[in-house]
C-alpha positions in Angstrom: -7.2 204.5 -97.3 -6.5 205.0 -101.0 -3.3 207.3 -101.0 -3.5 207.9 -104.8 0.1 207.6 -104.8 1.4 206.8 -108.5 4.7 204.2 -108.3 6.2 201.6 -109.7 3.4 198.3 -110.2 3.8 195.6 -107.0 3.9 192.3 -109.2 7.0 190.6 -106.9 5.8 190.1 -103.3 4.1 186.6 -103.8 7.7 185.3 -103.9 7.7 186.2 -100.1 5.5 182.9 -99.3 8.7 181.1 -101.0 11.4 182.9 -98.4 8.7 183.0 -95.5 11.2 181.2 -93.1 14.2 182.2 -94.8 15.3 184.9 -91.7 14.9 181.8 -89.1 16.9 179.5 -90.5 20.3 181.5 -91.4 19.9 182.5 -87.6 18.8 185.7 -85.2 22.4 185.9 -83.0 24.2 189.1 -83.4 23.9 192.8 -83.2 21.9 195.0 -84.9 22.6 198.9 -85.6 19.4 200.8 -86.2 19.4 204.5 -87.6 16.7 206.6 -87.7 15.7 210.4 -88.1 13.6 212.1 -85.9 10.0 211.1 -86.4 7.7 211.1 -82.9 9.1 211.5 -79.3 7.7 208.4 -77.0 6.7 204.8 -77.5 3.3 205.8 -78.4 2.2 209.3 -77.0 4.9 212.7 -76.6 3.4 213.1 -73.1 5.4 210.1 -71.7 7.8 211.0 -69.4 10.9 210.9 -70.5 9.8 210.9 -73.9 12.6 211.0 -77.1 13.0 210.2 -80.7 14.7 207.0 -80.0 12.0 206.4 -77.3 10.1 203.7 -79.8 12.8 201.5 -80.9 14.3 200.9 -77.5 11.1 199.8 -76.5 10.5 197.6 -79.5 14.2 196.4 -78.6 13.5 195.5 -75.3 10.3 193.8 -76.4 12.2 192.0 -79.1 14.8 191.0 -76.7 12.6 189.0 -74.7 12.3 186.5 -77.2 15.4 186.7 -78.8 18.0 187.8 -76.2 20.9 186.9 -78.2 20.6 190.0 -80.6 21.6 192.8 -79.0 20.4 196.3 -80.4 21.4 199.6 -80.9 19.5 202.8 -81.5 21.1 205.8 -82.8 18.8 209.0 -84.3 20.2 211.0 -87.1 19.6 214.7 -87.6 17.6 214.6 -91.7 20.0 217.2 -92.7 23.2 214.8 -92.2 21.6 211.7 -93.3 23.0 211.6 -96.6 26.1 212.3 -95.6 26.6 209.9 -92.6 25.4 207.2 -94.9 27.8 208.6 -97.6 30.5 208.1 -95.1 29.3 204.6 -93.9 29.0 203.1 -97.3 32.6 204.3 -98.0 34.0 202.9 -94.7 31.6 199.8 -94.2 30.0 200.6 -91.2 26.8 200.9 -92.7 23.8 200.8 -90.0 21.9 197.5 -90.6 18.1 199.2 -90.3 17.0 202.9 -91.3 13.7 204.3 -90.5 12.7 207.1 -92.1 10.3 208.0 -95.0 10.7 205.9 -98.0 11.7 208.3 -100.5 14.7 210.0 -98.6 15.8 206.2 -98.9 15.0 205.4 -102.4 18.3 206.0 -104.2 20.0 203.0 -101.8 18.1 200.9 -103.5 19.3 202.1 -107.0 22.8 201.8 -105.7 21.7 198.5 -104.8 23.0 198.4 -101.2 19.3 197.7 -100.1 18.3 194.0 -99.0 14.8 193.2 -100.8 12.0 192.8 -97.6 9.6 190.4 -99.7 10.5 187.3 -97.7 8.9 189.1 -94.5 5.9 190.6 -96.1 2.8 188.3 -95.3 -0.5 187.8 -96.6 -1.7 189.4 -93.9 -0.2 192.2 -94.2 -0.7 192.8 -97.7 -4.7 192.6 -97.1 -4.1 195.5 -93.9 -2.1 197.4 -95.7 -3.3 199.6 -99.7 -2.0 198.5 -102.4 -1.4 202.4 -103.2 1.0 202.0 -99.8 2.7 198.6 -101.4 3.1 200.3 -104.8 5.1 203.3 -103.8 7.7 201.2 -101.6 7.9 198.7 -104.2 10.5 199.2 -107.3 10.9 196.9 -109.8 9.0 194.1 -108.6 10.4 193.9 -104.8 9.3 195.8 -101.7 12.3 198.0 -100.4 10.5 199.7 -97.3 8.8 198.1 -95.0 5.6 200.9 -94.2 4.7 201.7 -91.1 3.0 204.9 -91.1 2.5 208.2 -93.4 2.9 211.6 -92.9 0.6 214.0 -95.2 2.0 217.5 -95.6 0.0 220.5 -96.3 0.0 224.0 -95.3 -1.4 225.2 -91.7 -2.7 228.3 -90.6 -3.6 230.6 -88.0 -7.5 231.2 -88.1 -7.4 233.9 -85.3 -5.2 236.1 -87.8 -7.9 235.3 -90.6 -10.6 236.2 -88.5 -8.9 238.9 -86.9 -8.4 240.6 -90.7 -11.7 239.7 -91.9 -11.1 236.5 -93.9 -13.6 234.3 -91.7 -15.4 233.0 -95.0 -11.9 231.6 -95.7 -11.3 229.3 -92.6 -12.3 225.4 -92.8 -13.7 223.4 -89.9 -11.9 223.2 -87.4 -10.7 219.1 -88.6 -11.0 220.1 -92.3 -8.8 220.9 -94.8 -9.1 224.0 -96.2 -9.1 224.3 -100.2 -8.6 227.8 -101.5 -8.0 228.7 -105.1 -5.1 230.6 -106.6 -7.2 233.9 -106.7 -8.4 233.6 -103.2 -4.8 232.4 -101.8 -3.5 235.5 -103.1 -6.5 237.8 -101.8 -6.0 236.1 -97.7 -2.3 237.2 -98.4 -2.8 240.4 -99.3 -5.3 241.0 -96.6 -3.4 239.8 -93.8 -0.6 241.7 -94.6 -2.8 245.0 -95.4 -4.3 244.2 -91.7 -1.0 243.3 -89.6 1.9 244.3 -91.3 3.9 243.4 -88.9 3.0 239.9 -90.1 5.0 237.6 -92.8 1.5 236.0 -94.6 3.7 233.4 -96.0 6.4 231.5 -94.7 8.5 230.7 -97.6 12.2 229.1 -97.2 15.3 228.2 -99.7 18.2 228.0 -97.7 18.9 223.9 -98.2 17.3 221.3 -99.5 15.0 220.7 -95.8 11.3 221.3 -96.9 11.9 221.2 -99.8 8.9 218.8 -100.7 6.7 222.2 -100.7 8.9 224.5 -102.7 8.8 221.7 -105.2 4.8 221.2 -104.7 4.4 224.8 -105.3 5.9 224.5 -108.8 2.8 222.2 -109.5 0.0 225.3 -108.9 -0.7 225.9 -112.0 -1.0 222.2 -113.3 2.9 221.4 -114.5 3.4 217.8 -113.3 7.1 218.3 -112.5 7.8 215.0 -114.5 6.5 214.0 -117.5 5.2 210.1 -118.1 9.2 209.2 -119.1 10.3 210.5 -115.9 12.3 213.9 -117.2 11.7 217.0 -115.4 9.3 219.2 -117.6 9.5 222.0 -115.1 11.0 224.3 -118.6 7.5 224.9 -119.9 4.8 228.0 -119.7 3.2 226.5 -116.6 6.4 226.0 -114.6 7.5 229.5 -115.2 4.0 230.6 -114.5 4.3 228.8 -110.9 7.6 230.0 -110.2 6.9 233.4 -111.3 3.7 233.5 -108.8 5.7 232.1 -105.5 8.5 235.1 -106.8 5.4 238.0 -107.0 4.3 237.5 -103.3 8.1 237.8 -102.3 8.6 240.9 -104.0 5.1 242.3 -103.0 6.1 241.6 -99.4 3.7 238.7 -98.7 6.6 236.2 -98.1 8.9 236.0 -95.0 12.1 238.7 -95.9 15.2 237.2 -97.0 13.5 233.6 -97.8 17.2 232.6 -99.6 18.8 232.7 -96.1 15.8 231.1 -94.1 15.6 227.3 -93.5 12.0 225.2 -93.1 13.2 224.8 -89.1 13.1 228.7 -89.3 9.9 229.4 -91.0 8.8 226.7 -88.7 9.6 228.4 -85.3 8.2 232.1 -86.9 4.8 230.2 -87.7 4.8 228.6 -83.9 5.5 232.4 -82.4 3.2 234.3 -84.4 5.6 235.5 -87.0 3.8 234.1 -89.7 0.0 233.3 -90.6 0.1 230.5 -93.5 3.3 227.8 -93.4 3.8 224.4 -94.5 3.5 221.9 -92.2 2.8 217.7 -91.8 0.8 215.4 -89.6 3.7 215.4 -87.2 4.5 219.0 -86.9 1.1 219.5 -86.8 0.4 217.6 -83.9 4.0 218.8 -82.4 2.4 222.2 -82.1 -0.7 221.0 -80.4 1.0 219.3 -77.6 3.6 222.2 -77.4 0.4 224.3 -76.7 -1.3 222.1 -74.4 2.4 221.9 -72.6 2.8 225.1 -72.3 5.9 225.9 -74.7 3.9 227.7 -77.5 1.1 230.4 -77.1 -2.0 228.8 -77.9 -3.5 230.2 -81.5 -6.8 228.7 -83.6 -4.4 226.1 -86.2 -6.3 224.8 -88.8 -5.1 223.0 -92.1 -5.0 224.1 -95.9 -4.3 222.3 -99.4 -1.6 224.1 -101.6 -3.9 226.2 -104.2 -3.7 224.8 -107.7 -5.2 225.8 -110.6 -7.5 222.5 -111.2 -6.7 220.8 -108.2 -5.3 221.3 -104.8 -2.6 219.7 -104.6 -1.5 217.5 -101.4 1.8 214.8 -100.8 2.3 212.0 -98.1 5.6 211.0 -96.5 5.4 207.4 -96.3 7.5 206.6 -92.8 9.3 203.3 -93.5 12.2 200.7 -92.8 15.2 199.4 -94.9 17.9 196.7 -94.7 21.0 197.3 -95.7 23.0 194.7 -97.4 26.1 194.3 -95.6 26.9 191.1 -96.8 26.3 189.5 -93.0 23.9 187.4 -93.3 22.7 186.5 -89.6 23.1 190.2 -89.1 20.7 190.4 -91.9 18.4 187.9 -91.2 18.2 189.8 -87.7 17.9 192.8 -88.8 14.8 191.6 -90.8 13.6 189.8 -88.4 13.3 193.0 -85.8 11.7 194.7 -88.7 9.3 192.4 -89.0 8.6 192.1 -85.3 7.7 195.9 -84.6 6.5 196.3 -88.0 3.3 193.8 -87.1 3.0 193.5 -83.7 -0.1 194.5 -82.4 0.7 197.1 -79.9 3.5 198.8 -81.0 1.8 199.1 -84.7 -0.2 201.3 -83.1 2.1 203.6 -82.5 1.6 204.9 -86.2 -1.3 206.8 -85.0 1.9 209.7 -84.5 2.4 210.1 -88.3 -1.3 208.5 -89.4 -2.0 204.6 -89.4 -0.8 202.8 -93.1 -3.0 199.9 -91.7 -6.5 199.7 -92.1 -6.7 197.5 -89.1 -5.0 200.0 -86.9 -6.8 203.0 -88.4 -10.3 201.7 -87.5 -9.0 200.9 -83.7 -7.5 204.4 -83.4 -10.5 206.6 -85.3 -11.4 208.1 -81.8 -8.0 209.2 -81.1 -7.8 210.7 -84.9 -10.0 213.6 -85.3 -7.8 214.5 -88.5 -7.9 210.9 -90.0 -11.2 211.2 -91.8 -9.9 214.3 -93.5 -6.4 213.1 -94.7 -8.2 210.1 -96.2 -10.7 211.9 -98.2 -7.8 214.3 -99.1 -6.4 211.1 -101.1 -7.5 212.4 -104.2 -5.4 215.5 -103.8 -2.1 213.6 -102.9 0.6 213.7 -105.5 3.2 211.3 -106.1 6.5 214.0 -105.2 9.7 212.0 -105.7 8.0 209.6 -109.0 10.5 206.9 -107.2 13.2 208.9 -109.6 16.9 207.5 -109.4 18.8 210.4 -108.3 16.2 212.0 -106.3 18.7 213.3 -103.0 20.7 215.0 -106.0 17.8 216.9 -107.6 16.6 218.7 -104.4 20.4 219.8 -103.9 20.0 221.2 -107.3 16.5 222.9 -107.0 17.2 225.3 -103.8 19.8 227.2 -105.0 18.0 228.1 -108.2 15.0 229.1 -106.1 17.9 231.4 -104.1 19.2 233.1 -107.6 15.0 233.5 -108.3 14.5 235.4 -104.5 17.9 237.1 -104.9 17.0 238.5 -108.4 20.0 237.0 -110.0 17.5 234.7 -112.3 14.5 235.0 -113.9 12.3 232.5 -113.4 12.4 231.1 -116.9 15.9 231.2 -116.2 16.5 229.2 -112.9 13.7 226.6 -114.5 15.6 226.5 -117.6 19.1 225.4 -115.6 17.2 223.5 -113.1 15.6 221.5 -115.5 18.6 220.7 -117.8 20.7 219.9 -115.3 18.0 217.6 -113.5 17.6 215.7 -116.5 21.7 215.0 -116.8 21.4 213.8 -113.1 18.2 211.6 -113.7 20.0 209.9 -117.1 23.0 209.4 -115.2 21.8 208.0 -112.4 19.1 205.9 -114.4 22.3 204.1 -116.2 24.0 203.3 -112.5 20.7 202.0 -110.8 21.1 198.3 -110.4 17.3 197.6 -110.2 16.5 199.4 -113.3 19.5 197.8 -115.6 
């Protein structure tokens, strides 16, 4: 499964055969406080009963516990929009959580502010074989592994193929377990149609209210071929190709081929228009792609025909993965610590619950040929590899850029910026925030 994922060059994780027993002998007793945002409902399947987002880790806990029943741990799940804040809040009061699961790069700055334990004394042989090295590359910075991976999570755009068929653009729909690639010419044409045909339709669910989703927005800027940062790192979004991007996304707003009022909408918005048939094209990822499905099979959403898409670019389509993860936090306890790794390790490996990765899609190869049966989608995302960007470039300062991008997108849909304009702004002040934050990261001094 070659992700195609550029990062930093994995050169430090043979000293993890020097720390191998390191966790055991400091000790396992204590508590450990695990945080995570909402990722899957249910140990392995959404159709358990009783199903929830915290459903996994109390499992793992319990199975954990069996073995180790002097660590007692404690599950709490996080809503993405206040995770920077609550940790924010935590660092400053000392009550940070001892585990996070979440995707890597919402997680990446801790490590520049150095308040991330390195995770290279649990990281086998083993599972360096079953997992990519494109995986072990993008949670590795500057020689040691950060984030444990468990899963990823590909995003793309989805679609509803009864409202292309319905409006004449049959020639346009994939196999049902494909992934669409349209170009920029023919992306535009489906939008035109659809709204020409059912004008009662958004064709595009587009969104800048915060920085939630934001993955795509910045995605988008790459259509026509800008690579957002340049082989430094700075933000070259202030160039002809940029603008050109922005200026595109802008042109289907103003000609109506956009959701209305797109500065005032969130992804969670865009989201629940797309499910009730609001919208025909909207972004979407392996999990809330197969959220939908089950909410159809269950009942809650009105079946439709969803089938997946690439983001059109100009040479190449252009794709991302969310690679779904686990930190340590440094709290300066060690047997909480050596605990916390330890439980990391433990449902990060073990046989059964690995398996429950097959809710984003499987990061091991091991698990992916098990589960291939159960993942009609899997042999699609993997030849899609070639498509996947590298989003975030591991940048320092990452969290701070997205709060900088939406609101020039929402002077762009509100008309108070060009395009060259908010691009401009965006891209000076992204580069202050990158320098800055380059000169505080611990790992990169």
């Amino acid at each position: 499964m070659v992700l195609g994922v550029a990062g930093l060059a994995l050169t430090g994780c043979g000293k993890g055969q020097e720390k191998a027993s390191e966790a055991d002998s400091k000790g396992k007793s204590g508590e450990v406080e695990v945080w995570l945002t909402p990722q899957w409902k249910g140990v392995q399947d959404p159709s358990e009963e009783g199903a929830d987002y915290d459903s996994f880790f109390k499992e793992a806990a319990k199975r954990y516990n069996e073995k180790n029943p002097d660590v007692k741990i404690k599950v709490q799940v996080i809503p993405g929009e206040q995770r920077s804040d609550k940790l924010s809040v935590a660092m400053q009061t000392k009550t940070l959580p001892d585990v996070f699961f979440d995707s890597s790069f919402a997680l990446s700055e801790y490590a520049h502010m150095g308040v991330l334990a390195p995770l290279d004394d649990i990281v086998d042989e083993k599972a360096k074989k079953d997992i990519p090295s494109s995986i072990w590359e993008n949670v590795t910075i500057k020689d040691n592994v950060y984030f444990y991976p468990f899963g990823h999570n590909p995003g793309t755009l989805a679609y509803n193929a009864d409202m292309f068929k319905a409006a004449g653009l049959e020639k346009y729909v994939s196999g049902e377990h494909d992934i669409a690639n349209w170009s920029i010419d023919e992306f535009t044409t489906i939008l035109k149609t659809l709204k020409e045909k059912n004008p009662d339709v958004a064709p595009f669910g587009l969104y800048a209210k915060n920085n939630q989703g934001d993955t795509w927005n910045m995605s988008y800027m790459r259509m026509f071929d800008n690579p957002f940062f340049d082989k430094d790192g700075k933000i070259v979004l202030n160039d002809e190709s940029g603008e050109k991007a922005l200026t595109y996304i802008n042109d289907l707003r103003k000609n109506g081929y956009t959701t209305k009022g797109a500065e005032s909408l969130t992804s969670n918005d865009v989201n629940a228009m797309f499910q009730n048939k609001q919208t025909a094209v909207n972004f979407t990822n392996s999990v809330l792609f197969s959220g939908i499905q089950k909410d159809m099979k269950d009942g809650k959403v009105e079946p439709f025909d969803m089938r997946l898409a690439n983001i059109p670019g100009e040479k190449n389509p252009i794709s991302f993965t969310y690679v779904t993860s686990s930190v340590v936090f440094n709290t300066g306890d060690e047997k909480r610590m050596a605990a916390a790794k330890d439980f990391v390790k433990f449902y990060s490996t073990d046989a059964e619950l690995v398996k429950a990765s097959k809710n984003t899609l499987p990061v091991r190869e091991s698990v992916s040929k098990e589960l291939s049966g159960e993942l009609p989608y899997l042999e699609a995302y993997n030849k899609n590899s070639e498509n996947v960007i590298n989003f975030s470039n591991n940048t320092p300062g990452y969290a701070e850029l997205r709060n900088a991008f939406f609101p020039e997108l929402q002077a762009v849909f509100t008309d108070a910026k060009t395009p060259k304009e908010a691009l401009g702004n965006f891209t000076e002040q992204g580069n202050r925030i990158i320098e800055t934050n380059k000169k505080k990261s611990v790992i990169l001094k």
